[in-house]
C-alpha positions as CSV (number, residue, x, y, z in Angstrom):
1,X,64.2,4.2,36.3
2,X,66.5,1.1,35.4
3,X,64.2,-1.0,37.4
4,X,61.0,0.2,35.0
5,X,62.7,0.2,32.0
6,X,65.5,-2.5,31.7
7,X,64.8,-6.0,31.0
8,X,65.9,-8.0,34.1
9,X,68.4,-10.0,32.0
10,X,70.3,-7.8,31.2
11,X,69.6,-5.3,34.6
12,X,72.5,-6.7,36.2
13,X,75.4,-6.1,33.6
14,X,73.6,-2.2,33.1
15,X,74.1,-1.8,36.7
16,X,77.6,-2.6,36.8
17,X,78.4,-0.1,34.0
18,X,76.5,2.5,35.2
19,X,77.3,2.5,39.0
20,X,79.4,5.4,40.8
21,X,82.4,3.2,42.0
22,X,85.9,3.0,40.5
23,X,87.1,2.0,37.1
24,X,89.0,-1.3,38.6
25,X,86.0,-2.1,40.3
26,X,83.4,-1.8,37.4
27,X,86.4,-4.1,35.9
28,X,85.9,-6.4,38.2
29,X,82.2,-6.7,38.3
30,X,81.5,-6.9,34.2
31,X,84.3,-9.3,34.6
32,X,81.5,-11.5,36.0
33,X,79.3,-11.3,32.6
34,X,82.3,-11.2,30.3
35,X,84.9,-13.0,31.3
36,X,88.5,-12.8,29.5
37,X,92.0,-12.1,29.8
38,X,93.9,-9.0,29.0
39,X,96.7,-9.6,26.0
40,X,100.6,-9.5,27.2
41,X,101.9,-6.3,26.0
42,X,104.4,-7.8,24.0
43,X,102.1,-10.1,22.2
44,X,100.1,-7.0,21.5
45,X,101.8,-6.1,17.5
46,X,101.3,-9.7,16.8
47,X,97.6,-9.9,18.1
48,X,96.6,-6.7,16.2
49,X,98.0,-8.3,13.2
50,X,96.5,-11.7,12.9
51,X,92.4,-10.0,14.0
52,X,90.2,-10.9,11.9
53,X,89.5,-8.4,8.7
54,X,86.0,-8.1,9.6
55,X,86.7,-7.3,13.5
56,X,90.3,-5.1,12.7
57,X,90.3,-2.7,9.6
58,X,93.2,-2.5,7.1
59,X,94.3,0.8,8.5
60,X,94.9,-0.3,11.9
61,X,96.8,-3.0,10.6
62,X,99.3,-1.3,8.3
63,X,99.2,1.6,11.0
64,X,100.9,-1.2,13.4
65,X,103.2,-2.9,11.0
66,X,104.7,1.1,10.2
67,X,105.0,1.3,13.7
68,X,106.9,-2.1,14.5
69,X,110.3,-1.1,15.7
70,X,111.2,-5.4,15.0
71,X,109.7,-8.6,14.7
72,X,110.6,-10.5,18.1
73,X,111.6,-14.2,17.3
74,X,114.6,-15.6,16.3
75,X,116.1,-15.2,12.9
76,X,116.8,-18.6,11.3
């Protein structure tokens, strides 16, 4: 059906989603088509925070900054 349907540029990254193998592995294959790193944990407050407005909403921003047990850095 995929092969009827689908467009054949985009046939390849469909496939990857959509196969029956594990989660690590699907990983690894879309990893192919969109390539990127995962963020450290602890730079994970700070990333959330400085998003973009228009990719991040206001919410999830002030729902991290109530969450924030400290700011990491040293105080001058």
């Amino acid at each position: 059906m995929i092969d009827i349907v689908i467009d054949d540029s985009i046939k390849a990254k469909l496939v990857s989603l959509v196969d029956v193998v594990s989660d690590e592995e699907k990983l690894k294959n879309l990893h192919q088509f969109f390539p990127g790193e995962v963020p450290q944990y602890d730079r994970l407050i700070e990333d959330i925070l400085n998003r973009d407005y228009n990719v991040m909403s206001i919410w999830a921003k002030a729902f991290t900054l109530r969450h924030m047990t400290s700011i990491p850095g040293e105080i001058p």
